[in-house]
C-alpha positions as CSV (number, residue, x, y, z in Angstrom):
1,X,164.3,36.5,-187.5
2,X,167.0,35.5,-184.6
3,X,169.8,38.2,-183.1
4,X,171.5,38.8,-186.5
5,X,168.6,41.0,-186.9
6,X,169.6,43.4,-183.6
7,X,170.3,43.2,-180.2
8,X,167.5,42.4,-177.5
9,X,167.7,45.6,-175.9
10,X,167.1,47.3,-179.4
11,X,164.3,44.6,-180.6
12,X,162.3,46.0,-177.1
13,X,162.9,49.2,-177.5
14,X,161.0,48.7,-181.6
15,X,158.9,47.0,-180.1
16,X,158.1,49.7,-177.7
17,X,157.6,52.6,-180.1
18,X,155.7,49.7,-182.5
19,X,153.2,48.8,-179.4
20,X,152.1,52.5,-178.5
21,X,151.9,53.7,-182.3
22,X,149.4,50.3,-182.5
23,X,147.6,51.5,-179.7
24,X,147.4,55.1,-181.2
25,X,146.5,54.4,-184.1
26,X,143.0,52.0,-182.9
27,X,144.7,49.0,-184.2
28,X,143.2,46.0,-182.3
29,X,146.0,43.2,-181.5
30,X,149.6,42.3,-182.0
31,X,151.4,39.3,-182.7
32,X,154.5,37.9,-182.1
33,X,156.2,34.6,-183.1
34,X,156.6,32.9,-181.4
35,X,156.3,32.1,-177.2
36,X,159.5,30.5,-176.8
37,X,162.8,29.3,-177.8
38,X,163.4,26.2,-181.0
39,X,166.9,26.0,-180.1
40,X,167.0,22.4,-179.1
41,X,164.2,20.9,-181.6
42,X,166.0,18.5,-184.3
43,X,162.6,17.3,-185.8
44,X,161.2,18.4,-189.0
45,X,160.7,21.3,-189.6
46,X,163.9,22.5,-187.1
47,X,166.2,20.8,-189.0
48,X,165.6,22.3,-192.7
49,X,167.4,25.1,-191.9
50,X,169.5,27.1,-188.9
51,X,167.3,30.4,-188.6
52,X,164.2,31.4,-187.0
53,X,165.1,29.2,-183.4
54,X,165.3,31.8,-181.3
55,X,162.5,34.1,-181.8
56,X,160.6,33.0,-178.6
57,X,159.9,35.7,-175.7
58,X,161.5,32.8,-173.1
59,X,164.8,31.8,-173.2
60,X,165.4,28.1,-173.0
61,X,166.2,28.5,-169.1
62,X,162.4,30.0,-169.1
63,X,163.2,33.7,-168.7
64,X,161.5,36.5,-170.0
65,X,163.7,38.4,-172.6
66,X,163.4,42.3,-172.7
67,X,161.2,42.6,-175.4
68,X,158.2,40.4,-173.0
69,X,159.1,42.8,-170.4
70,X,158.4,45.8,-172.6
71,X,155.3,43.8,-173.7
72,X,153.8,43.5,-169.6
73,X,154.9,47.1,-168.7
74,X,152.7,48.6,-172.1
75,X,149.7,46.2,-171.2
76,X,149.9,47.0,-167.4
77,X,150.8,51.0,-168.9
78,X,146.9,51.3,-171.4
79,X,145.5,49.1,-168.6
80,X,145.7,51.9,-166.3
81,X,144.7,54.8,-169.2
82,X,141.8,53.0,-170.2
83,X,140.2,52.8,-173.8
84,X,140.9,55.6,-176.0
85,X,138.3,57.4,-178.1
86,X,139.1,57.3,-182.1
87,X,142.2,59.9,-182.9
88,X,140.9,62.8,-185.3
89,X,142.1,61.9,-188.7
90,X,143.2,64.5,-191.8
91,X,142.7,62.2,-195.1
92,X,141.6,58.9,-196.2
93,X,144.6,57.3,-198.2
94,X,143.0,55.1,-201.5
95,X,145.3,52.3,-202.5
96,X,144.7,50.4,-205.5
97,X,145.3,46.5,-205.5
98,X,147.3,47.5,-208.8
99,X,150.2,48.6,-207.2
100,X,152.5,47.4,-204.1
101,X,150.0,49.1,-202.0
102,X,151.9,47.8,-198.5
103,X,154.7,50.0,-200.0
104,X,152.6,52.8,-201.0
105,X,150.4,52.8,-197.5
106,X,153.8,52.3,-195.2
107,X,155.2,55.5,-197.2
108,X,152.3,57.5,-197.0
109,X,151.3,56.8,-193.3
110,X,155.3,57.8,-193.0
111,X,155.4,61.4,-194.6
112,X,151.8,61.8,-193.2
113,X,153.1,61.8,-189.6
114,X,156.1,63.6,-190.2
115,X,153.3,66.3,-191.6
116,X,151.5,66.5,-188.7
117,X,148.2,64.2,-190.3
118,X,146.6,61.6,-189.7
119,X,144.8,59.2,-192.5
120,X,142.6,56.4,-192.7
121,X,142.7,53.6,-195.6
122,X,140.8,52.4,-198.3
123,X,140.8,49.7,-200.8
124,X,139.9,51.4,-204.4
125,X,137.3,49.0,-205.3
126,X,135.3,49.5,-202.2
127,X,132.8,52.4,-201.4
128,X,134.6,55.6,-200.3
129,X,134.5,56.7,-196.9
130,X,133.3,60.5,-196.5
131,X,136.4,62.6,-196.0
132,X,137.2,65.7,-197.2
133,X,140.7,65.0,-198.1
134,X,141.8,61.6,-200.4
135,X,145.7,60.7,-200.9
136,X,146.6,58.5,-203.9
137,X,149.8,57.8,-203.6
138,X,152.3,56.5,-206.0
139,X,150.0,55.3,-208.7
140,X,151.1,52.4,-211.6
141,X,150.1,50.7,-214.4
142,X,146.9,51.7,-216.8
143,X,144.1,51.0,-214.2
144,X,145.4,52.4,-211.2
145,X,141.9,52.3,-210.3
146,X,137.8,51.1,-211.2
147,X,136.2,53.6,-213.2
148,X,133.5,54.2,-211.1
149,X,136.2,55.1,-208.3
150,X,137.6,57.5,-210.3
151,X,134.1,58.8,-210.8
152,X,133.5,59.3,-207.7
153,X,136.2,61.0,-206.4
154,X,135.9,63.7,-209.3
155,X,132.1,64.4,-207.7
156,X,133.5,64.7,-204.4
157,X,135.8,67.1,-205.5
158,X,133.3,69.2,-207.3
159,X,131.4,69.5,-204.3
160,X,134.8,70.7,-202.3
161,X,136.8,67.8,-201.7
162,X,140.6,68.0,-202.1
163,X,142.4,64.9,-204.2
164,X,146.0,64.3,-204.1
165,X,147.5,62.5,-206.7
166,X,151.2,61.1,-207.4
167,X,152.6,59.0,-209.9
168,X,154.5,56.4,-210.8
169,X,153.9,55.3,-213.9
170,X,150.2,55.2,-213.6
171,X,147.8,56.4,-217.2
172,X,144.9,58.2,-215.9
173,X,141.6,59.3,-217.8
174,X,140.0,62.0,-218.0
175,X,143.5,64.0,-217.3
176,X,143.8,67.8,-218.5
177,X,140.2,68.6,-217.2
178,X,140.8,67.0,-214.0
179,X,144.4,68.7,-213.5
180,X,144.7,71.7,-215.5
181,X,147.9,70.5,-217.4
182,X,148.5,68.9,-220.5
183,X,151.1,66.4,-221.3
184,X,153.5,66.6,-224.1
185,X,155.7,63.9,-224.2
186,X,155.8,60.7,-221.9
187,X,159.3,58.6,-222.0
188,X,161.1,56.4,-219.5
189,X,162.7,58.6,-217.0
190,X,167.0,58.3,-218.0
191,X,167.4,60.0,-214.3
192,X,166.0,61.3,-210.9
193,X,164.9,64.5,-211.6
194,X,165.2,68.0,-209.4
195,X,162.4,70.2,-208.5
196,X,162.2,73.3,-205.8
197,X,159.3,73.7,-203.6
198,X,158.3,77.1,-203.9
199,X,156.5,77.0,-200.2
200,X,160.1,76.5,-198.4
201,X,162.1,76.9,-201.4
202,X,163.7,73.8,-200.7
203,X,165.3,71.6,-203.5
204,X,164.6,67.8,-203.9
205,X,166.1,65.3,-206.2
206,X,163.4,62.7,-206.7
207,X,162.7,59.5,-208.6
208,X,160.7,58.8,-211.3
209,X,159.5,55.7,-213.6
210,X,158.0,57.9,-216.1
211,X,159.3,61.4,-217.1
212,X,156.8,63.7,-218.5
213,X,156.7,67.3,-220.2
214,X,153.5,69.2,-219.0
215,X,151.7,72.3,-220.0
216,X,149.9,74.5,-217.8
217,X,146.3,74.5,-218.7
218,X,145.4,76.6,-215.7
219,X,147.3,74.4,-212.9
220,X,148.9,76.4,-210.2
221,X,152.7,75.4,-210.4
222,X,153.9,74.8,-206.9
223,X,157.2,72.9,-207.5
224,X,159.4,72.7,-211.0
225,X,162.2,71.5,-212.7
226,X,165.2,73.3,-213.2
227,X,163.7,74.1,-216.9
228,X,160.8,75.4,-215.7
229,X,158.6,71.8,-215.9
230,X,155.6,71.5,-213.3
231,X,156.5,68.5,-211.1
232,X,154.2,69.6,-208.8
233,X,150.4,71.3,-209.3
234,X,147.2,72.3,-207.6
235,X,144.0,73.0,-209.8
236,X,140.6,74.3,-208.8
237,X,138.0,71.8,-209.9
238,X,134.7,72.7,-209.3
239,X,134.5,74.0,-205.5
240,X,137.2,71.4,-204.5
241,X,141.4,71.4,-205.3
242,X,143.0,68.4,-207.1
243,X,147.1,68.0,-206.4
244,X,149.2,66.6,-208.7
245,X,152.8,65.1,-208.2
246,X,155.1,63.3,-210.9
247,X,156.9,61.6,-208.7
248,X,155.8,58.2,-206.4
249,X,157.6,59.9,-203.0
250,X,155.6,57.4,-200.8
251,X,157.2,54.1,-202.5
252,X,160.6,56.4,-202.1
253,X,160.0,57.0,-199.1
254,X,159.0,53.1,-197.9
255,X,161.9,51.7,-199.8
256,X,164.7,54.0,-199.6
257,X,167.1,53.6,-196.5
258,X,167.4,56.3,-194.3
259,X,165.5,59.4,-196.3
260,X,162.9,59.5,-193.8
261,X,164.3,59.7,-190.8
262,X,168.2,59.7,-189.6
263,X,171.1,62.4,-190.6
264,X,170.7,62.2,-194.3
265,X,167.3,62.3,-194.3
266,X,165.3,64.1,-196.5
267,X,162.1,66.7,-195.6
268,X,159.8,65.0,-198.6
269,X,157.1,65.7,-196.0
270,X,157.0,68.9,-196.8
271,X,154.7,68.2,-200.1
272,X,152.6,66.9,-197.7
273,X,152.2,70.1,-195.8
274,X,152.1,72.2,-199.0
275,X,148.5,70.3,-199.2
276,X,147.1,72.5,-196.0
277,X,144.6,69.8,-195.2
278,X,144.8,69.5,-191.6
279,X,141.4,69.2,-189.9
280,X,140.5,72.5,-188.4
281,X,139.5,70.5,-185.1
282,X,143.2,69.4,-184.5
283,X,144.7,71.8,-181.8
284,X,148.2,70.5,-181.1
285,X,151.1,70.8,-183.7
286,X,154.3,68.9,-183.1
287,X,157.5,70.9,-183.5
288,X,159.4,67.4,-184.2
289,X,158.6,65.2,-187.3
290,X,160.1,62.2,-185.4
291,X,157.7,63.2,-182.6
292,X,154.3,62.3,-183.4
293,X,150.9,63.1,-181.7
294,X,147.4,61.9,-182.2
295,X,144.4,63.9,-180.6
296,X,141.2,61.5,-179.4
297,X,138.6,64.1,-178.1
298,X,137.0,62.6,-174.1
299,X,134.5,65.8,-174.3
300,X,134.1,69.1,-175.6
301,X,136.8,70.8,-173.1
302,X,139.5,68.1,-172.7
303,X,141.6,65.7,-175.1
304,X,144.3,63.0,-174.7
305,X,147.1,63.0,-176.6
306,X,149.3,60.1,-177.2
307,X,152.9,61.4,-178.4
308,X,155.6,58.9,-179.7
309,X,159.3,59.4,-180.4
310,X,159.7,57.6,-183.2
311,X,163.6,57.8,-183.1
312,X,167.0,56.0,-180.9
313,X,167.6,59.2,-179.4
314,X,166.2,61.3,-176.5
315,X,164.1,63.6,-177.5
316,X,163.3,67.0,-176.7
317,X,160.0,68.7,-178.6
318,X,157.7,71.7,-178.2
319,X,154.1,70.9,-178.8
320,X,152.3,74.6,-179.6
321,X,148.7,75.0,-179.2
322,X,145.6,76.8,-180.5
323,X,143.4,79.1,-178.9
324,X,142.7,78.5,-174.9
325,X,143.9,74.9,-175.1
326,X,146.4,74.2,-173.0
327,X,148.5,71.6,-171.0
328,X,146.6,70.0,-167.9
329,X,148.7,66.9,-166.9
330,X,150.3,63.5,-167.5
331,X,148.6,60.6,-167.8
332,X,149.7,57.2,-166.3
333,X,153.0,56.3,-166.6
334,X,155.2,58.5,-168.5
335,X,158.2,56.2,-169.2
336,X,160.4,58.8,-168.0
337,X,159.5,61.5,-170.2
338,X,159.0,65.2,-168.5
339,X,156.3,67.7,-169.7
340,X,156.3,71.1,-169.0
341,X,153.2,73.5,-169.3
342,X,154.3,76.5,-171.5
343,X,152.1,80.0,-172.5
344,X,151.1,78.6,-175.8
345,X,151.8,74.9,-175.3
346,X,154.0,72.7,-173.5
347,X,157.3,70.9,-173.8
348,X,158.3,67.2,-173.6
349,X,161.7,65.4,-172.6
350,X,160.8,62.0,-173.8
351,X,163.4,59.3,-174.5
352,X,164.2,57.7,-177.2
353,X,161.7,54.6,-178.3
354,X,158.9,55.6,-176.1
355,X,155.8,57.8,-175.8
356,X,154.0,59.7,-173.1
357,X,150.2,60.0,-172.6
358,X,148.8,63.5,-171.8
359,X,145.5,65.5,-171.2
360,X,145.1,69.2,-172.5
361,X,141.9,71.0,-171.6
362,X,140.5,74.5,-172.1
């Protein structure tokens, strides 16, 4: 919206990590408003109001700020890479047009990467893609979704899907059958609640619209309160698993500054990994949650990898991986990052902003 937003060097250096995660993530265009600077218009509509003037890539004297010169080295940059295949993908996230569902998708696309996965979206009233993973994140209101939706992801389950499910203040039939617990009382929530998450043992104070006192009914209790209430489930339904989470972490996450990333920030990926869903064709892991991969598969022997550092600072990350996969070389122009070739991986010295493109093989 103008520079009281940031500085020009920072707006490139977004822009930067914004282009490549774009590219990445088979997104097909960008825009930005607008081509050059309003400073000088007086006419209507300039002269409503005094922001939004100097948004243009030009300056009035015609030249280019950083943030166009970011834009022509990433276009000349994937010019030289070429097209890249689709990236493997872990889940297919469901959003329901009931809810804030930007909020919900930003926050779940968020703790997904910091996880390691990679998802895929779809509107609730539209036909389901085939996955064998669905996220429904951060659920509200009384018809969080169409019947037949709900339906159908209950048969996909049975026949060895896995469904994750959290709330926010969302009513959802049928319920016990479908999660193993049984609700005993439902109020407005007087305060955040704390849970620990028996994977890492770590602690989380997290939000909630709705409070509510379950019962076990055969749910596996992954994460409780300090009185021993499930805040956190998994229950065998049918051949598949169905996850359930009391608390709306994705529209925490998307609207609560600094607790994803930053020095306060808080792991609330880690309910994410407690899901195990990663596709057994992934082979790279990130050992940074700021520093994000995506796999796209060129043949049977070699993949590209497109790795991001999401963060201001210089980063250094070790990317481990499986079985005889292993680092072959740098692709294009690496923006000044360095990649080493390790025994079960390799590292990467990539500064801050900015991403590297890279070919394992086996």
């Amino acid at each position: 919206l103008g520079p009281m937003m940031s500085s020009e060097e920072i707006a490139a250096d977004y822009i930067n990590t914004c282009l490549y995660s774009l590219w990445a993530h088979d997104c097909k265009g960008f825009l930005w408003w607008c081509a050059n600077e309003q400073s000088l218009l007086t006419h209507t509509p300039y002269d409503w109001d005094s922001v939004e003037r100097e948004l243009g890539l030009f300056r009035l004297d015609g030249s280019p700020k950083p943030v166009c010169n970011i834009m022509t080295a990433f276009t000349e940059n994937i010019s030289r890479i070429g097209n890249l295949p689709p990236r493997l993908t872990d889940a297919v996230c469901v959003l329901s047009r009931g809810q804030d569902s930007w909020r919900a998708a930003f926050g779940t696309f968020m703790l997904a990467k910091q996880a390691g996965l990679d998802i895929e979206y779809a509107w609730g009233d539209d036909p389901l893609p085939e996955s064998q993973v669905y996220l429904l994140p951060s659920l509200t209101g009384g018809a969080s979704l169409f019947g037949r939706v709900w339906k159908e992801l209950q048969l996909k389950v049975l026949a060895g899907a896995t469904l994750y499910v959290s709330v926010d203040n969302a009513l959802l039939s049928p319920f016990d059958e479908l999660f193993g617990l049984g609700v005993q009382t439902r109020g407005r929530a007087a305060k955040p609640i704390t849970v620990t998450l028996d994977s890492t043992k770590e602690t989380f104070t997290l939000p909630q619209s709705f409070h509510l006192m379950l019962k076990s009914k055969g749910a596996q209790v992954l994460a409780a309160e300090k009185d021993g209430n499930p805040a956190f489930t998994v229950y065998n339904y049918g051949r598949g698993r169905i996850y359930f989470l009391t608390s709306p972490i994705e529209n925490y996450a998307a609207e609560t500054p600094g607790i994803v990333s930053g020095p306060d920030a808080v792991p609330l990926y880690r309910f994410y990994q407690a899901l195990n869903v990663r596709n057994p064709k992934k082979v790279v892991i990130s050992g940074d949650p700021t520093v994000c991969v995506t796999e796209h598969v060129l043949d049977e022997n070699t993949r590209r990898l497109v790795i991001i550092n999401y963060r201001p600072v210089d980063k250094k990350c070790a990317f481990h991986l499986n079985g005889s996969w292993h680092f072959k070389n740098t692709v294009g122009d690496a923006n000044g990052a360095v990649c080493k070739a390790g025994s079960d991986g390799f590292t990467v010295s990539i500064p801050h902003n900015n991403a590297v493109v890279v070919d394992i093989s086996q």
